[in-house]
C-alpha positions as YAML, in Angstrom:
chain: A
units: angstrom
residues:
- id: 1
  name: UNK
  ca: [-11.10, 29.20, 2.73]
- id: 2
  name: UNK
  ca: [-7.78, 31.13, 3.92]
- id: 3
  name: UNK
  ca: [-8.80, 34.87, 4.36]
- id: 4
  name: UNK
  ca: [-7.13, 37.66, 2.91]
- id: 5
  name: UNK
  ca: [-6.46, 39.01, 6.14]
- id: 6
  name: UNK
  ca: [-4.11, 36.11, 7.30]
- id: 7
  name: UNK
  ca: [-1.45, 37.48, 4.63]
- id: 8
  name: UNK
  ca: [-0.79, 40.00, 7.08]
- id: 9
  name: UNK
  ca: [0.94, 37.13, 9.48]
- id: 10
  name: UNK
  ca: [3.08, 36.92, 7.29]
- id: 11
  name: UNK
  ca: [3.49, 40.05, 5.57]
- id: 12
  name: UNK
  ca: [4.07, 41.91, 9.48]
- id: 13
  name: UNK
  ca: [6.29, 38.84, 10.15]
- id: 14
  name: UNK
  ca: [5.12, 38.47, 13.62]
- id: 15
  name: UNK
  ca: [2.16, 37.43, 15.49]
- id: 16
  name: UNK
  ca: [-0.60, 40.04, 15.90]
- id: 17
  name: UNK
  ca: [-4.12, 40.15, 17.33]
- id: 18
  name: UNK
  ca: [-5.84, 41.09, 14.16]
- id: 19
  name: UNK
  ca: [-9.31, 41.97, 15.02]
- id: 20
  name: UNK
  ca: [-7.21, 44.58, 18.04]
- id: 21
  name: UNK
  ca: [-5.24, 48.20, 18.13]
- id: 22
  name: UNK
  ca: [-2.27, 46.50, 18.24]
- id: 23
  name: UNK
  ca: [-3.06, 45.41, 14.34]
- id: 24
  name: UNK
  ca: [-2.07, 49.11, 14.24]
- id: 25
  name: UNK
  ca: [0.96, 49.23, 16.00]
- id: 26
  name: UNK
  ca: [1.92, 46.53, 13.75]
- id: 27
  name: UNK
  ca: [0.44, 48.94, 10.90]
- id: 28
  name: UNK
  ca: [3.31, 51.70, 12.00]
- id: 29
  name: UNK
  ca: [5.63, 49.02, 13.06]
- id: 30
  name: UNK
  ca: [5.52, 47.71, 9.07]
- id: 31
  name: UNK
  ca: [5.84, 50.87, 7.29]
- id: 32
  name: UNK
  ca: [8.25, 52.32, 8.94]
- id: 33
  name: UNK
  ca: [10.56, 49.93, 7.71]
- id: 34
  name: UNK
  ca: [10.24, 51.45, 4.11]
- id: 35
  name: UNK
  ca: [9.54, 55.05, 5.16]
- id: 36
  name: UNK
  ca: [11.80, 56.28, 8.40]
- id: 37
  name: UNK
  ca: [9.57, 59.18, 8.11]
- id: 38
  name: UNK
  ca: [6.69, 57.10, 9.88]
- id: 39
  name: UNK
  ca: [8.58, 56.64, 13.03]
- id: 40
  name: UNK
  ca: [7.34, 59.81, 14.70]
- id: 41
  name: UNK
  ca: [4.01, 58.23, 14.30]
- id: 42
  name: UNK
  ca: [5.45, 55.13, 15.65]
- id: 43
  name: UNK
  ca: [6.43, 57.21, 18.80]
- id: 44
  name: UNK
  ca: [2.63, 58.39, 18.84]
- id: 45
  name: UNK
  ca: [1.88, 54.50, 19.86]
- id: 46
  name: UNK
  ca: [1.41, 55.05, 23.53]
- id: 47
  name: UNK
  ca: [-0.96, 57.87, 22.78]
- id: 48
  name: UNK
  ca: [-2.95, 56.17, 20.52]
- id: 49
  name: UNK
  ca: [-3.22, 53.24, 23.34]
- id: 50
  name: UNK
  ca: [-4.30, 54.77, 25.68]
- id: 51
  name: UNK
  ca: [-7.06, 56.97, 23.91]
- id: 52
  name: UNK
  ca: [-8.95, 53.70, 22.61]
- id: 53
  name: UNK
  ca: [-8.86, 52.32, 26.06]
- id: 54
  name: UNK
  ca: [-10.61, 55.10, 27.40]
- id: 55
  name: UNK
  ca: [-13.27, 54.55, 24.34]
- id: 56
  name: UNK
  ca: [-13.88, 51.12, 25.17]
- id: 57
  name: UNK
  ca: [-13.62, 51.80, 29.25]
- id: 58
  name: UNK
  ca: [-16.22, 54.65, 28.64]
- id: 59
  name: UNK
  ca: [-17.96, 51.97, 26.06]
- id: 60
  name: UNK
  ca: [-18.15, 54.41, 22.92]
- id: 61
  name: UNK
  ca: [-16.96, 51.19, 21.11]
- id: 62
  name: UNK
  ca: [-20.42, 49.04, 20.39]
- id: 63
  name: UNK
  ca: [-19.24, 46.51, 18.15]
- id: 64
  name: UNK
  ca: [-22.16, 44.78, 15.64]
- id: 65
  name: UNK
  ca: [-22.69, 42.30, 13.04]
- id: 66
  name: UNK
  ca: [-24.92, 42.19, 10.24]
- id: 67
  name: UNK
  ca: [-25.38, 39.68, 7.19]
- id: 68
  name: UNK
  ca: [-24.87, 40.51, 3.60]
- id: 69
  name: UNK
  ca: [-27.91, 41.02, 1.55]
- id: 70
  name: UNK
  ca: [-26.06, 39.28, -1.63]
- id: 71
  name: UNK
  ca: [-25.12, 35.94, 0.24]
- id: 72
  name: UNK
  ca: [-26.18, 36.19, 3.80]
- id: 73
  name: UNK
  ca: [-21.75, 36.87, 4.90]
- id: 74
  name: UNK
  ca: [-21.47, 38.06, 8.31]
- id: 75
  name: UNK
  ca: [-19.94, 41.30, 8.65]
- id: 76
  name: UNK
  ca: [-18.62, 42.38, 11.72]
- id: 77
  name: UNK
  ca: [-17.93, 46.07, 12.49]
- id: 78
  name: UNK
  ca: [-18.34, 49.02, 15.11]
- id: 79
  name: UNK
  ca: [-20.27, 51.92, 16.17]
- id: 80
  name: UNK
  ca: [-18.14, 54.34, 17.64]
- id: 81
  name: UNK
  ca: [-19.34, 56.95, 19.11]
- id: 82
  name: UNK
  ca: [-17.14, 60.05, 19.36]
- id: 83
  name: UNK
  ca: [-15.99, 61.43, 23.43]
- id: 84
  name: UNK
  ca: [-16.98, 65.15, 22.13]
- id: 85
  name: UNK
  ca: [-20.14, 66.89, 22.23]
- id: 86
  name: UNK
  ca: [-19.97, 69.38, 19.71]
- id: 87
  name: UNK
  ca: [-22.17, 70.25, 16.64]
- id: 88
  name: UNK
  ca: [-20.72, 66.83, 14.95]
- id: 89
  name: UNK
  ca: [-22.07, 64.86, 17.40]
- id: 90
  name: UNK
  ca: [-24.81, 63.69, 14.76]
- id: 91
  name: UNK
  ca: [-22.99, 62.77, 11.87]
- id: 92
  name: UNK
  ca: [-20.88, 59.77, 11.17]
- id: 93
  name: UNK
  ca: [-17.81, 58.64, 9.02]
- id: 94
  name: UNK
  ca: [-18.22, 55.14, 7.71]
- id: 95
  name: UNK
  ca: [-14.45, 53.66, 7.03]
- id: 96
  name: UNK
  ca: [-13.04, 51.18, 5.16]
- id: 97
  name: UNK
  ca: [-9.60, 49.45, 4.78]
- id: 98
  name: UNK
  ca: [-7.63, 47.83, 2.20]
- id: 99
  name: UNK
  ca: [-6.92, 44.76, 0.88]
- id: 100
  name: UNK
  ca: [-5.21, 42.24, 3.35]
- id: 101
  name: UNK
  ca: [-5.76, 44.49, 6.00]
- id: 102
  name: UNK
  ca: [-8.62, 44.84, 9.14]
- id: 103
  name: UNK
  ca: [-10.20, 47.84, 10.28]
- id: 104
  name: UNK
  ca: [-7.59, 48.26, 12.78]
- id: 105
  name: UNK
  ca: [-5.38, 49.06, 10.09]
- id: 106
  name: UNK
  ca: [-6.89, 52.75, 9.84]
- id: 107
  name: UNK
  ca: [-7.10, 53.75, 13.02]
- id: 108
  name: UNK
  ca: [-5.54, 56.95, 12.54]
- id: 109
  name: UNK
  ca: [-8.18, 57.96, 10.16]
- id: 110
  name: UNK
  ca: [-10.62, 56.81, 12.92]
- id: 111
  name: UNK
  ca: [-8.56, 58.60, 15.55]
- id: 112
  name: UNK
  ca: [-8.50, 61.79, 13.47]
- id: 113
  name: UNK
  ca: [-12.65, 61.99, 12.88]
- id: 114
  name: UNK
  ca: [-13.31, 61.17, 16.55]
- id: 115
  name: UNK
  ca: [-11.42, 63.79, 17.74]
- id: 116
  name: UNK
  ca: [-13.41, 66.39, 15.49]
- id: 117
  name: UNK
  ca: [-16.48, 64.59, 17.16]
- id: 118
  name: UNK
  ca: [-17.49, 62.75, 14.15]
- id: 119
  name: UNK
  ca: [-18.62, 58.96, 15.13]
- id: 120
  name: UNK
  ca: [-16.99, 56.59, 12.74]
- id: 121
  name: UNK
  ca: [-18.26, 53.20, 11.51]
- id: 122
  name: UNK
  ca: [-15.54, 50.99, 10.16]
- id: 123
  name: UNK
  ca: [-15.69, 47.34, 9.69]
- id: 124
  name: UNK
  ca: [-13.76, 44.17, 8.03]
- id: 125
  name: UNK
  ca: [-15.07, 43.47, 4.69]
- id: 126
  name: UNK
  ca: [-15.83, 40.32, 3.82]
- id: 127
  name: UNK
  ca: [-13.14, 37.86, 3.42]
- id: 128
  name: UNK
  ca: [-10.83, 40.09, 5.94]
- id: 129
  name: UNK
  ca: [-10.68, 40.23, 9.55]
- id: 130
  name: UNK
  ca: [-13.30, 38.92, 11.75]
- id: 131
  name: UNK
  ca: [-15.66, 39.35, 8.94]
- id: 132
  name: UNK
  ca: [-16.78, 35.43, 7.01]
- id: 133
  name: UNK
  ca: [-14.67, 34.18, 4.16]
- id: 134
  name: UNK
  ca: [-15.29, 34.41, 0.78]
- id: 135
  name: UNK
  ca: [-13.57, 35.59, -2.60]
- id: 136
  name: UNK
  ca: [-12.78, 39.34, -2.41]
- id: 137
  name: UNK
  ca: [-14.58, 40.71, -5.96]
- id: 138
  name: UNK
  ca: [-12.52, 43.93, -5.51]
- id: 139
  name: UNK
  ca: [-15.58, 46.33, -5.27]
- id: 140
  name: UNK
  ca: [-18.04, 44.43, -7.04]
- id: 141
  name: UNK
  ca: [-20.00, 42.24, -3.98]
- id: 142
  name: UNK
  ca: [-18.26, 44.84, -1.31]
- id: 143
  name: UNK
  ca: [-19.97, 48.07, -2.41]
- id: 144
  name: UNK
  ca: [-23.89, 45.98, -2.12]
- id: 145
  name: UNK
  ca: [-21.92, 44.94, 1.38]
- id: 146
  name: UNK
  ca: [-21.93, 49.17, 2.16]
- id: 147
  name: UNK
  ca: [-24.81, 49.67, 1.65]
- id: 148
  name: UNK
  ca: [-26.19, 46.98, 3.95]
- id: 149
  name: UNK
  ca: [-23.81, 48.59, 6.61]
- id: 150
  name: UNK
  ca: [-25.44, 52.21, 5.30]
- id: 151
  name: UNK
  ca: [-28.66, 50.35, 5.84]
- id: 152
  name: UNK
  ca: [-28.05, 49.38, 9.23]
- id: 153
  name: UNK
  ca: [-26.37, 51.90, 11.02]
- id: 154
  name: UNK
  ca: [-28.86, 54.09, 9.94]
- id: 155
  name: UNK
  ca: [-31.56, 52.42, 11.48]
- id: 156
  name: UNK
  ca: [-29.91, 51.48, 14.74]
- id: 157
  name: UNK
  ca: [-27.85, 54.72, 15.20]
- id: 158
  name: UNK
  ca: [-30.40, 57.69, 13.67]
- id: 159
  name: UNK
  ca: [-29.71, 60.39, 16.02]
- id: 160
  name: UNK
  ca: [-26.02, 59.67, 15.02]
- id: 161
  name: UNK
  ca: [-26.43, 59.58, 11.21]
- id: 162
  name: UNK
  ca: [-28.68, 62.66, 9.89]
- id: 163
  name: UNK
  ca: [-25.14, 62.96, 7.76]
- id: 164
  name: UNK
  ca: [-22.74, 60.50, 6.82]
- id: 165
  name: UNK
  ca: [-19.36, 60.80, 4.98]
- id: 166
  name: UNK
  ca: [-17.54, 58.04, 3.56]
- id: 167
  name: UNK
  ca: [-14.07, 57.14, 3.56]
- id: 168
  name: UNK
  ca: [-12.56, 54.40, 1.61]
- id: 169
  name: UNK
  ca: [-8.89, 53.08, 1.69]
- id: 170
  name: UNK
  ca: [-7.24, 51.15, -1.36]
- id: 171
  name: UNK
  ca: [-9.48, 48.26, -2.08]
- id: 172
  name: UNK
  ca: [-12.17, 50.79, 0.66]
- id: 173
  name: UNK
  ca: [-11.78, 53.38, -2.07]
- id: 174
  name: UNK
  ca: [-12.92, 51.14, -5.19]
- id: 175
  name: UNK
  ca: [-15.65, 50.00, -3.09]
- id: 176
  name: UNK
  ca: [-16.92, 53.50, -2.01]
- id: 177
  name: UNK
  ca: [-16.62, 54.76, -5.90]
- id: 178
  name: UNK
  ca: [-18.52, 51.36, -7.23]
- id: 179
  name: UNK
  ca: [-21.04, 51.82, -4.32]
- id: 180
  name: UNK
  ca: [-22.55, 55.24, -6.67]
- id: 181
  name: UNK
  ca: [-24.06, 52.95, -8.53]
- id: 182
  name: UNK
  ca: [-26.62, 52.21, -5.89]
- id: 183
  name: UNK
  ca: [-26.18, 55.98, -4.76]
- id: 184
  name: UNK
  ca: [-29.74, 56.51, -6.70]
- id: 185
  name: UNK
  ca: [-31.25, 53.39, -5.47]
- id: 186
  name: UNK
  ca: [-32.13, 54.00, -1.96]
- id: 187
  name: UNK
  ca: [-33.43, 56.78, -0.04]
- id: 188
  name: UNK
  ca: [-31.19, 56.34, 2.61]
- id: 189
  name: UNK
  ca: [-28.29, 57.72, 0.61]
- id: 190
  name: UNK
  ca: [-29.20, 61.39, 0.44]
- id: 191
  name: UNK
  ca: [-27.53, 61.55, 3.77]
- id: 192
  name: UNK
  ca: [-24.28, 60.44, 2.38]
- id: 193
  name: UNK
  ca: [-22.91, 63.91, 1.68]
- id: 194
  name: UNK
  ca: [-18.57, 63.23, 0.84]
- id: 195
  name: UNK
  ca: [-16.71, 60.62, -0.40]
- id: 196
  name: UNK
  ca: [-12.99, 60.26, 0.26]
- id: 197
  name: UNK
  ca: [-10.75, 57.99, -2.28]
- id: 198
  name: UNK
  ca: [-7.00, 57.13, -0.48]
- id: 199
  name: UNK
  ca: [-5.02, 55.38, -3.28]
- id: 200
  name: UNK
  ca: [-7.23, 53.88, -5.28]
- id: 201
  name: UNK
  ca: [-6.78, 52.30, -8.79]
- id: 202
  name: UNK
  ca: [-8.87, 53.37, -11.83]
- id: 203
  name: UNK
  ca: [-9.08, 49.93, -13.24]
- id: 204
  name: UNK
  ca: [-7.87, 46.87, -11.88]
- id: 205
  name: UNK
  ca: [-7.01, 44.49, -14.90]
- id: 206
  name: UNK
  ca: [-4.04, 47.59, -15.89]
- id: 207
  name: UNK
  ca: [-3.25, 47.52, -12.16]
- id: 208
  name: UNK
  ca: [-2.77, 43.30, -12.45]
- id: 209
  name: UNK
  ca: [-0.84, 43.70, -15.35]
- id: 210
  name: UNK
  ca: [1.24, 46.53, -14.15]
- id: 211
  name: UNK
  ca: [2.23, 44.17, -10.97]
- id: 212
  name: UNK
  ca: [2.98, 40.82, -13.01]
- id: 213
  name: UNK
  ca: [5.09, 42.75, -15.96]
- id: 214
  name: UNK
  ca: [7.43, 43.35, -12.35]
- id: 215
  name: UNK
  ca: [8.96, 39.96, -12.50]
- id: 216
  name: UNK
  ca: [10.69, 39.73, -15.61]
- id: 217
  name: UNK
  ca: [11.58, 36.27, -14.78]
- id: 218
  name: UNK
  ca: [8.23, 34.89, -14.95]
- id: 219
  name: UNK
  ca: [6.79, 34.29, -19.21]
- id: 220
  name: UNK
  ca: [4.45, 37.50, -18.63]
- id: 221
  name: UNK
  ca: [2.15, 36.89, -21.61]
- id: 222
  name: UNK
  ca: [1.16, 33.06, -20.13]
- id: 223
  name: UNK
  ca: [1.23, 34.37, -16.75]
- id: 224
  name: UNK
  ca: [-1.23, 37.21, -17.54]
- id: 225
  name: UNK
  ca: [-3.54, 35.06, -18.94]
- id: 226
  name: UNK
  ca: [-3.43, 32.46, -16.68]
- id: 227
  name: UNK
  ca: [-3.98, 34.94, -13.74]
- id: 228
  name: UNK
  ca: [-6.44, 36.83, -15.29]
- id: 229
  name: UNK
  ca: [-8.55, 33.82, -16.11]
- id: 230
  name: UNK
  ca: [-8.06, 32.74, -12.62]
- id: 231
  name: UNK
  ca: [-9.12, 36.40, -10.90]
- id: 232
  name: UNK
  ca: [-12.05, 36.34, -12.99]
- id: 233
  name: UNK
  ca: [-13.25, 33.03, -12.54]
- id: 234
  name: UNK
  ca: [-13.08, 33.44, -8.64]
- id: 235
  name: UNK
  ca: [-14.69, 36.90, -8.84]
- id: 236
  name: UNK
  ca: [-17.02, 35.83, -11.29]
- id: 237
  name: UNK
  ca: [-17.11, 38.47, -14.11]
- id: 238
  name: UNK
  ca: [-16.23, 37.50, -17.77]
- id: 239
  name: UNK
  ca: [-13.31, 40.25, -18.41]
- id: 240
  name: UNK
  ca: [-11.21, 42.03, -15.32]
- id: 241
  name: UNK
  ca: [-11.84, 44.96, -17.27]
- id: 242
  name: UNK
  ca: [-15.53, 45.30, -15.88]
- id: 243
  name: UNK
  ca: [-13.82, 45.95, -12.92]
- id: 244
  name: UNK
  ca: [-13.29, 49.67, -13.12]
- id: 245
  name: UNK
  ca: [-14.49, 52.20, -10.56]
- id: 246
  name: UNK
  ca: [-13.67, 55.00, -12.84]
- id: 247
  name: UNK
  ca: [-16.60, 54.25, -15.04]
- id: 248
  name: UNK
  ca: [-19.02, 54.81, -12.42]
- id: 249
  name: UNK
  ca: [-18.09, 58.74, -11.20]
- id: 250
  name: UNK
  ca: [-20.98, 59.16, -13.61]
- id: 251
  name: UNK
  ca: [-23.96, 58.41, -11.10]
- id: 252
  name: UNK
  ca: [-22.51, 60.45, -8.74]
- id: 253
  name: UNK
  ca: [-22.42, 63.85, -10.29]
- id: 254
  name: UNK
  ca: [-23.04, 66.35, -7.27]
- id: 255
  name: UNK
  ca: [-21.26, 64.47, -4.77]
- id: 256
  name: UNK
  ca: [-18.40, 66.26, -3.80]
- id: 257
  name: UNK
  ca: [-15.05, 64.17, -3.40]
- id: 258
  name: UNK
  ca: [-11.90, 64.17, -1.75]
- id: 259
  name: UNK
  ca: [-8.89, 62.40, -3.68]
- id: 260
  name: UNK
  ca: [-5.75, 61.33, -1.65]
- id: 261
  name: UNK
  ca: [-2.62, 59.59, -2.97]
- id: 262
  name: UNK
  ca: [0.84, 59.09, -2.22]
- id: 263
  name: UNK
  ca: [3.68, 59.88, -5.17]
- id: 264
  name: UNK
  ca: [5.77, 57.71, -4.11]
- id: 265
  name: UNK
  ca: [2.95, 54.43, -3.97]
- id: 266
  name: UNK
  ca: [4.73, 51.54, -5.32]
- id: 267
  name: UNK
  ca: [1.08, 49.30, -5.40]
- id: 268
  name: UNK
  ca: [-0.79, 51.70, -7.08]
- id: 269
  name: UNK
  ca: [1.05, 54.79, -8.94]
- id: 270
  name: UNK
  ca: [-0.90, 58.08, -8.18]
- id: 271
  name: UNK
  ca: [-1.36, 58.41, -11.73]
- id: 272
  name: UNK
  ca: [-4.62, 56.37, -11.02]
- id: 273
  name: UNK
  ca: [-5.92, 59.01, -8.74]
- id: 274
  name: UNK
  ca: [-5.21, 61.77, -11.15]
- id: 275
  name: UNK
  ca: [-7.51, 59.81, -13.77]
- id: 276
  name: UNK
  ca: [-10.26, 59.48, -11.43]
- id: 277
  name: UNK
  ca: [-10.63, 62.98, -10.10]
- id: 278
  name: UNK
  ca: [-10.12, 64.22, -14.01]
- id: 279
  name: UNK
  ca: [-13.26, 61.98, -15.13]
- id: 280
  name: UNK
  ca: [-14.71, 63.12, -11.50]
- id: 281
  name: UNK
  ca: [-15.11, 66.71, -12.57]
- id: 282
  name: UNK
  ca: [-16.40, 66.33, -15.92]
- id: 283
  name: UNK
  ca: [-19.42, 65.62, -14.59]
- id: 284
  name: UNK
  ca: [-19.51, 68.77, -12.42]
- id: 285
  name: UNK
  ca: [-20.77, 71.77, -13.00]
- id: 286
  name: UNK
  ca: [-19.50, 73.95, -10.46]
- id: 287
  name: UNK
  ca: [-16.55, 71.80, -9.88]
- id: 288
  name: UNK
  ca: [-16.77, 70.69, -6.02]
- id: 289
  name: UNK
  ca: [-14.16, 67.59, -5.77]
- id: 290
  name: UNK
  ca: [-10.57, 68.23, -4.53]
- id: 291
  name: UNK
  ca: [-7.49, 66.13, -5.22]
- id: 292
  name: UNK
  ca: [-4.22, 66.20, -2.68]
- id: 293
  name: UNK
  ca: [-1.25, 64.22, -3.20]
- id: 294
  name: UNK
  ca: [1.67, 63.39, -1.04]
- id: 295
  name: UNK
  ca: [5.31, 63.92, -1.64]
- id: 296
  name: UNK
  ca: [7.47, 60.57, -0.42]
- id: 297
  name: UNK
  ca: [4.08, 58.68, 0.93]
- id: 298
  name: UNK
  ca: [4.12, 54.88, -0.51]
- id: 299
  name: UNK
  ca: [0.46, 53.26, -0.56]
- id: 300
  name: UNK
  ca: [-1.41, 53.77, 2.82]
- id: 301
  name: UNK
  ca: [0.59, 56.74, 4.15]
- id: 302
  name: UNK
  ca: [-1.47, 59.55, 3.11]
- id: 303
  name: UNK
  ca: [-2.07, 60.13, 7.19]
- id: 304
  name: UNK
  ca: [0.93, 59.49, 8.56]
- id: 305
  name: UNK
  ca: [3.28, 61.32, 5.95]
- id: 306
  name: UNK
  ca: [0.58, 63.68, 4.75]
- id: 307
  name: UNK
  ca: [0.93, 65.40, 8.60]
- id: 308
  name: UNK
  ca: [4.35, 66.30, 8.05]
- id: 309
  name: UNK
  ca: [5.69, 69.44, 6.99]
- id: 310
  name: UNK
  ca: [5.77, 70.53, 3.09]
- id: 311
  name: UNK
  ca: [4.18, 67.55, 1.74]
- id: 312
  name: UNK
  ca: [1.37, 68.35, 0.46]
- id: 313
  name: UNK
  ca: [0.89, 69.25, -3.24]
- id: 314
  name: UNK
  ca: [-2.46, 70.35, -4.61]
- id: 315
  name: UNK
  ca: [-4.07, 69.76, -8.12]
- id: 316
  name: UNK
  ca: [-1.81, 72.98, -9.55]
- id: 317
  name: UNK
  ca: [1.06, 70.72, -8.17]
- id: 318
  name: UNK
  ca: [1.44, 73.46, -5.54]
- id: 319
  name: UNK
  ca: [2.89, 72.58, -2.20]
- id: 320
  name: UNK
  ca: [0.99, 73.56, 0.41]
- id: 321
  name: UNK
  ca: [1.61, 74.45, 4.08]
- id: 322
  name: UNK
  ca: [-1.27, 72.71, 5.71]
- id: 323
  name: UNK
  ca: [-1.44, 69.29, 6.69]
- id: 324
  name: UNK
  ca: [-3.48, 66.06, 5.07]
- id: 325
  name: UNK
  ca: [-5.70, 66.67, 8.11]
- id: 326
  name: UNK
  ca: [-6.55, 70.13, 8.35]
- id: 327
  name: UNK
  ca: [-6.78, 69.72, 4.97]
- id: 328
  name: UNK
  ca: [-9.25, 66.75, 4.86]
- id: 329
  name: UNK
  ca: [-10.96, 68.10, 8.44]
- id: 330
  name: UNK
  ca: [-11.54, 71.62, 5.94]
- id: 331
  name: UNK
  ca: [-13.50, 69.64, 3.30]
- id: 332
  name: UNK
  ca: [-15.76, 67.49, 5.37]
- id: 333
  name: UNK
  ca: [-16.86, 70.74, 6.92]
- id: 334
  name: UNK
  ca: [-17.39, 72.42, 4.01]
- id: 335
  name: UNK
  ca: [-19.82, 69.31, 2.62]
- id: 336
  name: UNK
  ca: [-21.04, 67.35, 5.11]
- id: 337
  name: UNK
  ca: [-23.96, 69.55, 6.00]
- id: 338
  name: UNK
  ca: [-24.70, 70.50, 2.41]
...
């Protein structure tokens, strides 16, 4: 079974160690094609080189595998433990990437929380990297997946997990909102005090339609159904519209979260972020969840657009003068010791 992750051969249009930090070189190296903007991260390249060579020379990079408790997929991941010694020495961000992509893909995410001395946890969900094949069910199989990894690194890393925050990217961010479902379930998950959503859809059978109505020169209505009895067959639910993370912000009513989207996203319009924080805090009663957007960031450039000046825009569609990671830095503090 062809993983999702080989797309990105083709996609990057050049050969790339995937499960390396090159796959983010070739991260900058692609998006700075449609966004010159993302070039002055490009130039950051050498910098980010060299600081995770001195995390695996210094081995704060323990990589691990674990099995899925659904069907027994192995999962692989790291532990990374953060160079600083400060008071977040103890808690860890657990990451995850998007669709088609690896965990290499967010390294400036990782790069960010390590050097606030948060330990991050990021790994290739199933059917993507180094992780087994198997049909990506787009949040459905993948959030039971986080919480084995919630399971485990708990266990194995304690003194580094009295709090965790989570961080989810794309197809990372359906998964993290689908996971409150099981927020309830387990004990473990009191210490997950944040959740971050980066351009996430609201429901993904509007978000399959959106993307086939594109090519006009395809019969829409036979392709729609034909896709979306093909999708659901290989996920296996009866209707894509099951499939909607915005339905479960409901089990996860005193959880704050942060919501982070791009105006300009082509994949997913922001729109869908807008929805979810909206049906976020109607379950709160002191509202605690914060939405940013970013001015002339497609999908997956919250970071590296979001750190440039006046770009910014908060939920009063005010621009704002800080950048996406003061700004994101600022909220974990505020929660993740709550």
């Amino acid at each position: 079974m062809m993983k999702q992750s080989t797309i990105n051969h083709w996609k990057l249009k050049t050969k790339v160690d995937i499960n390396s930090i090159y796959m983010f070189k070739a991260c900058l190296e692609y998006n700075s094609q449609f966004q010159p903007k993302v070039k002055l991260e490009l130039a950051k390249w050498p910098m980010y080189l060299e600081y995770w060579q001195y995390l695996e020379n210094h081995q704060n990079v323990i990589t691990f595998t674990i099995k899925t408790s659904t069907d027994n997929l192995t999962l692989r991941g790291d532990f990374i433990k953060s160079p600083l010694n400060n008071d977040n020495k103890n808690k860890t961000m657990i990451l995850l990437h998007g669709i088609t992509n690896t965990r290499f893909w967010i390294f400036k995410q990782t790069f960010i929380f390590l050097q606030d001395g948060y330990n991050v946890v990021w790994y290739d969900a199933r059917n993507h990297g180094t992780s087994d094949a198997s049909p990506t069910t787009f949040g459905l199989k993948e959030s039971q997946d986080l919480q084995d990894i919630i399971n485990y690194v708990t266990t194995n890393y304690e003194t580094a997990t009295d709090t965790i925050g989570l961080y989810g990217f794309s197809l990372g961010g359906a998964t993290v909102i689908m996971w409150a479902e099981l927020y309830l379930k387990y004990e473990v998950n009191n210490k997950v005090k944040l959740i971050i959503s980066d351009c996430t859809f609201s429901r993904l059978d509007r978000i399959y339609s959106e993307k086939l109505n594109n090519y006009a020169f395809l019969p829409t209505k036979f392709m729609n159904n034909w896709a979306l009895k093909k999708v659901q067959k290989q996920i296996g639910v009866e209707k894509l519209q099951e499939l909607q993370p915005i339905k479960y912000l409901k089990f996860i009513p005193n959880v704050p979260m942060l919501f982070l989207h791009g105006e300009t996203d082509h994949f997913i319009n922001y729109t869908n972020t807008s929805e979810l924080y909206q049906e976020k805090i109607r379950y709160e009663i002191t509202i605690k969840s914060v939405i940013y957007t970013i001015r002339n960031a497609n999908h997956g450039q919250t970071f590296l657009i979001g750190d440039q000046e006046d770009s910014v825009v908060n939920e009063h569609k005010l621009l704002l003068t800080q950048t996406i990671t003061n700004l994101v830095l600022e909220f974990i503090h505020k929660w993740i010791n709550s």
